[in-house]
ZABA-185588 format. One line per 3 residues: number of its first residue (from 1); their letters; for each residue x, y, z of N, C-alpha, C. Coordinates in steps of 0.02 Angstrom, whole numbers. Atoms other than C-alpha are relative to their C-alpha. Example, Ala and Ser with C-alpha at 12.3 -4.5 7.8 and 13.67 -1.06 7.14 Angstrom:
% ZABA-185588
1 = AS = 45,-59,0,615,-225,390,45,60,0 | -42,-59,-3,684,-53,357,-39,55,37 $
//
This chain:
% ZABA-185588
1 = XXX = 42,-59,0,0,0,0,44,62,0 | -36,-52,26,57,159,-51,-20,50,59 | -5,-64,-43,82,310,76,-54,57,-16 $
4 = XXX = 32,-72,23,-25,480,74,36,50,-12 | -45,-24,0,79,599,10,-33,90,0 | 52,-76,12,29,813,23,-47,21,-76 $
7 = XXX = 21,-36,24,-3,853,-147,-67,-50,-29 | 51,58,19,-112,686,-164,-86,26,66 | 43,-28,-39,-216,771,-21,-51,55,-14 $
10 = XXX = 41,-45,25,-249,930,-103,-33,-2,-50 | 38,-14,47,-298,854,-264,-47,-36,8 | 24,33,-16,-401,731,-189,-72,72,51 $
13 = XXX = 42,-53,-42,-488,902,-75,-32,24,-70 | 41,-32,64,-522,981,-262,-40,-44,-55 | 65,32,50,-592,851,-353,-75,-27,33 $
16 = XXX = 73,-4,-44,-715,816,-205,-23,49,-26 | 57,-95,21,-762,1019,-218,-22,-3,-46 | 26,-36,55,-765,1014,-391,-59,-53,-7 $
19 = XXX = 44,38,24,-873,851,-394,-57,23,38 | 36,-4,-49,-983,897,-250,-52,90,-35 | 42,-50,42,-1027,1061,-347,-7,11,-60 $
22 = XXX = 47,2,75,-1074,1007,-515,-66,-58,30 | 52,27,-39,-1194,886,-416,-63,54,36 | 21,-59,-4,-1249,1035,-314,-29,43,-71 $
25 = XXX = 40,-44,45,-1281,1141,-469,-57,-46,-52 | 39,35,39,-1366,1000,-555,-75,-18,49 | 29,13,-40,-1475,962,-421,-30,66,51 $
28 = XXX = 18,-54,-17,-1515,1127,-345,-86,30,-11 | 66,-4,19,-1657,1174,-451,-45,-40,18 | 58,54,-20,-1758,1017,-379,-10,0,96 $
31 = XXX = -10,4,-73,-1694,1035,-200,-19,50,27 | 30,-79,-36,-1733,1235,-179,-36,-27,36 | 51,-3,-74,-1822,1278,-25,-2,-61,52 $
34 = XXX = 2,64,-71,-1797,1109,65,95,-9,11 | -92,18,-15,-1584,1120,51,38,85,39 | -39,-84,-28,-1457,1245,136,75,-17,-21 $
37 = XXX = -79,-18,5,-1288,1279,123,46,30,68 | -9,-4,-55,-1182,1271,262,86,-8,12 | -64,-19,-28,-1027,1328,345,20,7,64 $
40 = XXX = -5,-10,-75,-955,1291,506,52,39,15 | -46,-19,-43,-885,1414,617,42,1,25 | -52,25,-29,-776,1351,715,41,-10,-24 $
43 = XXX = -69,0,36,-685,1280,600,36,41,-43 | -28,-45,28,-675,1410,507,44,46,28 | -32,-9,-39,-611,1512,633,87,-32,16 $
46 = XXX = -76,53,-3,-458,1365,648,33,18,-67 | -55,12,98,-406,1399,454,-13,-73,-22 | 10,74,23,-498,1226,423,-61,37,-56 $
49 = XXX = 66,-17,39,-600,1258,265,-51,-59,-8 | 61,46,8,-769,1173,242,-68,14,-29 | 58,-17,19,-936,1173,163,-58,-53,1 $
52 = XXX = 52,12,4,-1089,1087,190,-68,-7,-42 | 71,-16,26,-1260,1039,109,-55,-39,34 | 49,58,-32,-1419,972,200,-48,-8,-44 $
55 = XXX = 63,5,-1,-1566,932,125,-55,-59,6 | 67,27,-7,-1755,850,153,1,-57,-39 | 7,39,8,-1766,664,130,-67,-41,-2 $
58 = XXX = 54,27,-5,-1928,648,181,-31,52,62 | 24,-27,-45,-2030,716,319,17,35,64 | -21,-3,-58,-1937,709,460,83,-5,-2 $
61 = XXX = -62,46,6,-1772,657,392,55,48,-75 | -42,-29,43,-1622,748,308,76,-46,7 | -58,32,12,-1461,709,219,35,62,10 $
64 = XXX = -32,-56,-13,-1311,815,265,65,-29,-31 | -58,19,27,-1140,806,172,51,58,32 | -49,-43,-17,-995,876,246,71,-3,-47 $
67 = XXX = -49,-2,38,-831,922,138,74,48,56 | -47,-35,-45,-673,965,277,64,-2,-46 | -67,-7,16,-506,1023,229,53,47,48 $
70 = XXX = -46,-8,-37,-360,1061,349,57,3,-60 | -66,-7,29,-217,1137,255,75,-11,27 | -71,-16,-48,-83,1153,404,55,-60,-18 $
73 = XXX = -82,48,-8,88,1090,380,34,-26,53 | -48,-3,-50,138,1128,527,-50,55,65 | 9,-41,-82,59,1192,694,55,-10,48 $
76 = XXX = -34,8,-67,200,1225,819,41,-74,-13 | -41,46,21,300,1095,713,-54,-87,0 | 45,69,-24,157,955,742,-54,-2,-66 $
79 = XXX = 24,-3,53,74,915,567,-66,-3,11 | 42,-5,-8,-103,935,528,-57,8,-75 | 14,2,44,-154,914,350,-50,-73,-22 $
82 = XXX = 58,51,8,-343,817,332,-35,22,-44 | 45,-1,46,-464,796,206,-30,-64,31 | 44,29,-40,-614,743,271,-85,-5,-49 $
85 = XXX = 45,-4,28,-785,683,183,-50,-48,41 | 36,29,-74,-937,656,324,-81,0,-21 | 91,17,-6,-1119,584,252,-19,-17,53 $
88 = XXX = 57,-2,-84,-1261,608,388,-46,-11,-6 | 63,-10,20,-1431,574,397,-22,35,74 | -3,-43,-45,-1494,682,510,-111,-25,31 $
91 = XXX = 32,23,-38,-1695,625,618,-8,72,54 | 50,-74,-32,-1811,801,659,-44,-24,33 | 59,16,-19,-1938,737,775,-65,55,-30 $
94 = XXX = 50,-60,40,-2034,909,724,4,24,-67 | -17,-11,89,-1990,898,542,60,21,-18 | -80,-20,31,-1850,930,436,9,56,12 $
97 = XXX = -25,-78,-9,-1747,1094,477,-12,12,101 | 30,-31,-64,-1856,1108,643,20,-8,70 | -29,21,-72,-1767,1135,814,64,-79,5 $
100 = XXX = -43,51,-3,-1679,978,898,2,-79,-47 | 19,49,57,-1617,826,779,48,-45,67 | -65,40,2,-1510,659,804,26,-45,-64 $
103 = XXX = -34,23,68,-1409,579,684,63,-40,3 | -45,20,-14,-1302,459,625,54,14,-63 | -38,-1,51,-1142,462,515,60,-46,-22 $
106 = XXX = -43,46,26,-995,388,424,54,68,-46 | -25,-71,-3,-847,487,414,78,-27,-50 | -32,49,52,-709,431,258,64,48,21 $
109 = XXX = -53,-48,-26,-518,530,306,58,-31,-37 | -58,27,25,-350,540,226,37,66,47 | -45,-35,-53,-210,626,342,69,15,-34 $
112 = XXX = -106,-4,-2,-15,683,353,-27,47,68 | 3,-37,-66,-51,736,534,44,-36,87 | -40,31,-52,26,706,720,-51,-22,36 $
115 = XXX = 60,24,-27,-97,596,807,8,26,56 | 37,-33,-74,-155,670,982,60,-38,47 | -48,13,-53,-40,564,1077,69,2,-11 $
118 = XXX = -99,-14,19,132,619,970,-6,60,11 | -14,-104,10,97,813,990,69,17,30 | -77,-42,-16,271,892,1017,50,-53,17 $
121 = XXX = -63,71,-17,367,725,995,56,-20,-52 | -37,13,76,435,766,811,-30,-80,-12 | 16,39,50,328,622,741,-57,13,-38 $
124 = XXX = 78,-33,22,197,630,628,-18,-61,-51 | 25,43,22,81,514,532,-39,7,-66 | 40,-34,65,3,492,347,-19,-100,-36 $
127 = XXX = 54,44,22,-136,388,310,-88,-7,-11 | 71,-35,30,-315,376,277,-52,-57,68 | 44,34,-35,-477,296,388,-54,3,13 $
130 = XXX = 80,-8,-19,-652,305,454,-34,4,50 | 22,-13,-54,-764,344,554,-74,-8,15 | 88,-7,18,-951,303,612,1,12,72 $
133 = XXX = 16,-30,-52,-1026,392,750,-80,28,-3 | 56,-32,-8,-1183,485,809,13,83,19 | 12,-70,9,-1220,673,812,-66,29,54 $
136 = XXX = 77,-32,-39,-1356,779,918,30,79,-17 | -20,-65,20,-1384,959,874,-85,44,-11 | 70,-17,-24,-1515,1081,872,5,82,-57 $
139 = XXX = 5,-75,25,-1567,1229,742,-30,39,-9 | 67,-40,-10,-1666,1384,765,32,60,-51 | 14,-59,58,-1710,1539,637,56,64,12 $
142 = XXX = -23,-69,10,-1614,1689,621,-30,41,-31 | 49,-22,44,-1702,1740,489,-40,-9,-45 | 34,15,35,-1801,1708,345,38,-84,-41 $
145 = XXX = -43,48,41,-1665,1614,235,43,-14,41 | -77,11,-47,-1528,1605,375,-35,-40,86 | 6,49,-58,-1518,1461,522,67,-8,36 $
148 = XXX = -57,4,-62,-1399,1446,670,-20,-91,10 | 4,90,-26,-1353,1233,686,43,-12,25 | -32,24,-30,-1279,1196,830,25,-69,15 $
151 = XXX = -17,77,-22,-1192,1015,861,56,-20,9 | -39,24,-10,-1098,901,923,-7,-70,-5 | 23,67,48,-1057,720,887,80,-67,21 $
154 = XXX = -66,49,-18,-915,565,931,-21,-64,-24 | 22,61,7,-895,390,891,80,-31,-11 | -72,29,18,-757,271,833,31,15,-65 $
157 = XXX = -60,-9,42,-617,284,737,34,-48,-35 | -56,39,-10,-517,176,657,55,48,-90 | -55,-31,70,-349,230,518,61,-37,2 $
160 = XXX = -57,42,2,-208,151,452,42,50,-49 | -63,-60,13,-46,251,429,60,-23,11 | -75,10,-8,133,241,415,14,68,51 $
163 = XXX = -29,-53,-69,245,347,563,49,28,-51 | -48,-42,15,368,457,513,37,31,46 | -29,-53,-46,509,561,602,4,68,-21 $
166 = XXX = -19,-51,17,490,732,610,53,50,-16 | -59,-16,26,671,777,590,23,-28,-58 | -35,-1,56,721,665,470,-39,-30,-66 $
169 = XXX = 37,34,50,588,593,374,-18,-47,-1 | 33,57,15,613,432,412,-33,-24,11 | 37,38,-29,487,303,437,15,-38,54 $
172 = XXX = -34,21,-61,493,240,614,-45,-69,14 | 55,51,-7,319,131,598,-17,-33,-64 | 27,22,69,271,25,434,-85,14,-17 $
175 = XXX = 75,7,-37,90,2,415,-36,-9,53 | 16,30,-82,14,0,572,-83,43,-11 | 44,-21,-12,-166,42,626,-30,2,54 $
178 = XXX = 22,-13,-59,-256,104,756,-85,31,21 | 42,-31,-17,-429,132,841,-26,24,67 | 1,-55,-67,-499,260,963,-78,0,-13 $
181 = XXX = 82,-36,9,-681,310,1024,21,68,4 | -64,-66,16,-638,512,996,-80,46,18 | 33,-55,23,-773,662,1010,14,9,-69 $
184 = XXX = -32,-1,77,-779,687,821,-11,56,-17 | 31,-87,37,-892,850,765,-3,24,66 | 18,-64,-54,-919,1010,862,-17,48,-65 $
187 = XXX = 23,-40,42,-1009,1134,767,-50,60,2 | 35,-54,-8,-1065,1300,765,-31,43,-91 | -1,-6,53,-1126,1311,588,-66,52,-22 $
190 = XXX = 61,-55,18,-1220,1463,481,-31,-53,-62 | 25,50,43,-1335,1384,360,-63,63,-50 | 47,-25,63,-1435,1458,188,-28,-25,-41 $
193 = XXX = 35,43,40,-1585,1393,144,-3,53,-79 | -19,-25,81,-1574,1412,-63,-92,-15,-22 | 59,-26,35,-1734,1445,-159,-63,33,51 $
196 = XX = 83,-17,-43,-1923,1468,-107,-2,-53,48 | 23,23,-44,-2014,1391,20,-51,-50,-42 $
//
């Protein structure tokens, strides 16, 4: 198996975008008024770019696609470069859009990052993995077209990655893999519902 390497990351982040929005524009015109567009906060805030789309499955029941991208090379020497793609179905007791939901997901990842228990150890890791978890979250009006969706969300983990040394490059681990139960989402996300009602 072949390594993740950076620029395999970023073209792998743009052909998602670009696929995810000729889908989007093809699909738009049928989805108005029951879809939004959505951007979380938080991460934005971090320098993690991302974009979102939910929409109406049925009555009670939405699909949500998440598209993450972490550019960082380097925080404080500790790598941090993810591409992240997170289908949801999302379960409105009061209908789609309306107030509190729960939800479950499945979360697909490719890395060159320092896992949580190497931070400031000069190692760092690059590989890809998954994730299925549950979500709870809750969203109320702002305004007409604009919604505040708060959530949060954890589950398991699992990824398989080669180690690396942060000084010299080399590999210190072969293939190896590993799983964690983790908090996964946190989200403070703005959201724009697109057409009519």
């Amino acid at each position: 198996m072949q390594s993740v390497n950076e620029p395999s990351l970023i073209i792998l982040a743009l052909k998602v975008k670009i696929v995810f929005l000729i889908l989007l524009a093809g699909f738009a015109p049928k989805l108005a008024g029951q879809t939004q567009l959505k951007a979380n906060a938080a991460y934005w805030v971090l320098g993690v770019t991302n974009l979102s789309v939910e929409t109406a499955i049925g009555g009670n029941l939405t699909f949500n696609g998440d598209v993450v991208y972490s550019p960082w090379k380097s925080i404080s020497g500790n790598h941090l470069q993810i591409c992240q793609l997170i289908p949801e179905v999302r379960y409105y007791p009061k209908g789609a859009f309306e107030k509190f939901y729960v939800g479950g997901y499945a979360s697909f990842h490719f890395f060159n990052m320092t896992k949580w228990n190497y931070i400031n150890k000069d190692k760092y890791q690059k590989g890809r993995g998954y994730a299925l978890g549950v979500v709870i979250g809750f969203q109320t009006l702002i305004s007409d077209r604009w919604r505040l969706d708060l959530y949060a969300g954890g589950g398991w983990q699992h990824s398989q990655y080669r180690g690396y040394d942060g000084k010299t490059g080399e590999q210190y681990v072969g293939w190896n893999g590993s799983g964690e139960w983790l908090p996964y989402k946190l989200g403070v996300a703005f959201a724009y519902r697109l057409g009519r009602k």
